[in-house]
C-alpha positions as CSV (number, residue, x, y, z in Angstrom):
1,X,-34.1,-3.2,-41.5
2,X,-33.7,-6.4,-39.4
3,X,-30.3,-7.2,-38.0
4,X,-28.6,-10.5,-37.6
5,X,-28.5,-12.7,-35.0
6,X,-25.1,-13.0,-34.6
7,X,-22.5,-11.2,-37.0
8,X,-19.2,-12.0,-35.9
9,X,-18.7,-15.8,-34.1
10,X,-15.9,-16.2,-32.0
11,X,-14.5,-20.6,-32.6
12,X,-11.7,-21.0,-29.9
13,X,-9.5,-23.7,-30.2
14,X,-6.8,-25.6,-28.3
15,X,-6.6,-28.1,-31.2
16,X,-8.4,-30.7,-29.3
17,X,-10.9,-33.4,-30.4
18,X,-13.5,-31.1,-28.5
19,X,-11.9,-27.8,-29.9
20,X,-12.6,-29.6,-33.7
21,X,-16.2,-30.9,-33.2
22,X,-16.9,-27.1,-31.9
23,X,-15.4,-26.0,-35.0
24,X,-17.9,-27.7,-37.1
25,X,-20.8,-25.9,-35.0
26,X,-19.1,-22.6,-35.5
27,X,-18.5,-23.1,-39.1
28,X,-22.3,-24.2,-39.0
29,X,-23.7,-21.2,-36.9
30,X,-21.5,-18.8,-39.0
31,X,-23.2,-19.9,-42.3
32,X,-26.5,-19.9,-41.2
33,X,-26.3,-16.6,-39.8
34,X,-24.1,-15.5,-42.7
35,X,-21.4,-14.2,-40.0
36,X,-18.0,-13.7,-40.1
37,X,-16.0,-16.2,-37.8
38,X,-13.0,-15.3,-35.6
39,X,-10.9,-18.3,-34.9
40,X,-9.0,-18.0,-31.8
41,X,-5.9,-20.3,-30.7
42,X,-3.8,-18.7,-27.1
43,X,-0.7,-19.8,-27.0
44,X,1.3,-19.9,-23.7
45,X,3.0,-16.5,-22.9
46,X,6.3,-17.5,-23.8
47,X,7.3,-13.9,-23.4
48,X,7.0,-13.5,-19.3
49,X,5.6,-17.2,-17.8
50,X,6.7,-20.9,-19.4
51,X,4.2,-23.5,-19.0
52,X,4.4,-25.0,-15.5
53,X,5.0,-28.3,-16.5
54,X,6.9,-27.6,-19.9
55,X,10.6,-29.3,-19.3
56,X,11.1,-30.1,-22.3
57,X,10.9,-26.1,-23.3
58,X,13.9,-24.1,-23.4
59,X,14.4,-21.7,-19.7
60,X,14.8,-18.5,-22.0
61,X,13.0,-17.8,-24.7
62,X,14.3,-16.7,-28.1
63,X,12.2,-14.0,-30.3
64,X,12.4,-16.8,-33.0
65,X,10.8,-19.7,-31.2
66,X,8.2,-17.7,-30.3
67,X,8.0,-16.6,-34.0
68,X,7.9,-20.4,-34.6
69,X,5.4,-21.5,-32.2
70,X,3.1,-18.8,-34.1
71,X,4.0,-20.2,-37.1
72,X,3.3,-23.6,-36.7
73,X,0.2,-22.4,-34.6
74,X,-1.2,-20.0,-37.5
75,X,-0.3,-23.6,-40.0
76,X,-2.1,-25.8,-37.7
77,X,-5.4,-23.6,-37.9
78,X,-4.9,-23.3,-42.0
79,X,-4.6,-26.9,-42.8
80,X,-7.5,-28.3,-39.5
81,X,-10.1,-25.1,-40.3
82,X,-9.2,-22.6,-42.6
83,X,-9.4,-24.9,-45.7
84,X,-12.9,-26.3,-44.4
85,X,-14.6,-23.4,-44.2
86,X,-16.8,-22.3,-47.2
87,X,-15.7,-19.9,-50.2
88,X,-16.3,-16.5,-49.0
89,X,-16.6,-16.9,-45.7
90,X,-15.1,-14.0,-43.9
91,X,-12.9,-15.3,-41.3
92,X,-9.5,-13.9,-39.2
93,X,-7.0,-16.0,-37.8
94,X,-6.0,-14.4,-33.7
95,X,-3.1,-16.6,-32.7
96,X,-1.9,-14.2,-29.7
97,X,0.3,-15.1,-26.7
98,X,-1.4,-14.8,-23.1
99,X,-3.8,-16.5,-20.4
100,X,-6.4,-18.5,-22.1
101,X,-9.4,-16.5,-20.3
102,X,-7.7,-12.9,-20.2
103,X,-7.1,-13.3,-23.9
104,X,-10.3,-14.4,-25.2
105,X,-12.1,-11.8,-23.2
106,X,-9.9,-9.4,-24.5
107,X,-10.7,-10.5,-28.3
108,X,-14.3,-11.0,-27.6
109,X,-14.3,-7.4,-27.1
110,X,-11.9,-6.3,-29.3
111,X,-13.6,-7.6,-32.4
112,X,-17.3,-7.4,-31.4
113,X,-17.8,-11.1,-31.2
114,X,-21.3,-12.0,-30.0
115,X,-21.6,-15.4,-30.0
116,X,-18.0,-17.4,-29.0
117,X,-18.1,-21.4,-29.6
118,X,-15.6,-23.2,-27.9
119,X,-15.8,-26.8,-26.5
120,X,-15.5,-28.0,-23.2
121,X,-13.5,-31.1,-22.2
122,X,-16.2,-32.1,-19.1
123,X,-13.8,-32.1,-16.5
124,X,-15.7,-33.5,-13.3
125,X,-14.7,-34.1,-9.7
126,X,-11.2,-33.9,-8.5
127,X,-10.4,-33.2,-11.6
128,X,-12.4,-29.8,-12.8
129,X,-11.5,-28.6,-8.9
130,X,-7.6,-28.8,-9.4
131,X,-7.4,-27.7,-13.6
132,X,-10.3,-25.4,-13.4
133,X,-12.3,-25.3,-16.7
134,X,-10.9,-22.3,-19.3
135,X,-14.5,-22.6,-21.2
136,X,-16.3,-22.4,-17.3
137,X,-14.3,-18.9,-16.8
138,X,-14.8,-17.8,-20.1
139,X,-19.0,-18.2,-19.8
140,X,-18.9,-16.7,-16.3
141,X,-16.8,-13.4,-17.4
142,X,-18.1,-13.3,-21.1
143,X,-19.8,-9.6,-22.5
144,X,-21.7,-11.8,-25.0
145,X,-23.4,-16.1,-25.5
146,X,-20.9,-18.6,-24.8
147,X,-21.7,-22.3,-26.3
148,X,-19.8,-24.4,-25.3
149,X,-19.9,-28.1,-27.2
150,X,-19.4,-31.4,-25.6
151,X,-18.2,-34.8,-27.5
152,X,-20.5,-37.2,-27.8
């Protein structure tokens, strides 16, 4: 018996532009290969470290607005992805709290994901030395193939 390709396709998304022209590869890959798709979304961890540059976040963080965050996360991926992707598709939501790249590492593994699409915003310069590149970390650290997807 032959196996498939790819099984169980990791999307990530940040809920960029890049983020939903990757989604339409994954969604693409995923039917093609007849695999089940994970779609990932890492949300700051609100628990121990607020965003740097997040002001307009409250100091100390209640259990509800991090229930709330993950709410309107987890809604976000329903109404963009979830209700695009073809009847019976098998597909599970991971809106977890963390490091981007520690995170999707960890759910890579986790749930046996061996192909993860994500897109890349092309940072250059200046720019990709002081911000780094999430997708950059993820392909170099990655136990399985990374695509990453580029705007036009």
């Amino acid at each position: 018996m032959e196996s498939k390709l790819f099984s169980t396709i990791g999307f990530c998304t940040d809920f960029s532009e890049n983020a939903d022209h990757a989604f339409v590869v994954a969604k693409d890959l995923a039917t093609r290969f007849g695999a089940s798709l994970e779609i990932i979304h890492i949300t700051a961890n609100l628990v121990h470290s607020p965003p740097v540059h997040a002001t307009y976040m409250p100091v100390e963080y209640d259990p509800e607005f991090i229930e709330e965050v993950t709410r309107a996360a987890s809604a976000s991926i329903d109404e963009k992805y979830v209700k695009n992707l073809p009847g019976g598709m098998l597909y599970h939501v991971n809106v977890v709290s963390g490091y981007a790249v520690t995170e999707i590492l960890r759910l890579v593994q986790e749930k046996g994901i061996d192909l993860l699409v994500m897109g890349s915003h092309g940072l250059t310069g200046i720019a990709h030395v002081l911000f780094g590149s999430t997708a950059e970390r993820v392909v170099r650290k990655a136990g399985c193939s990374v695509l990453t997807v580029r705007l036009k």
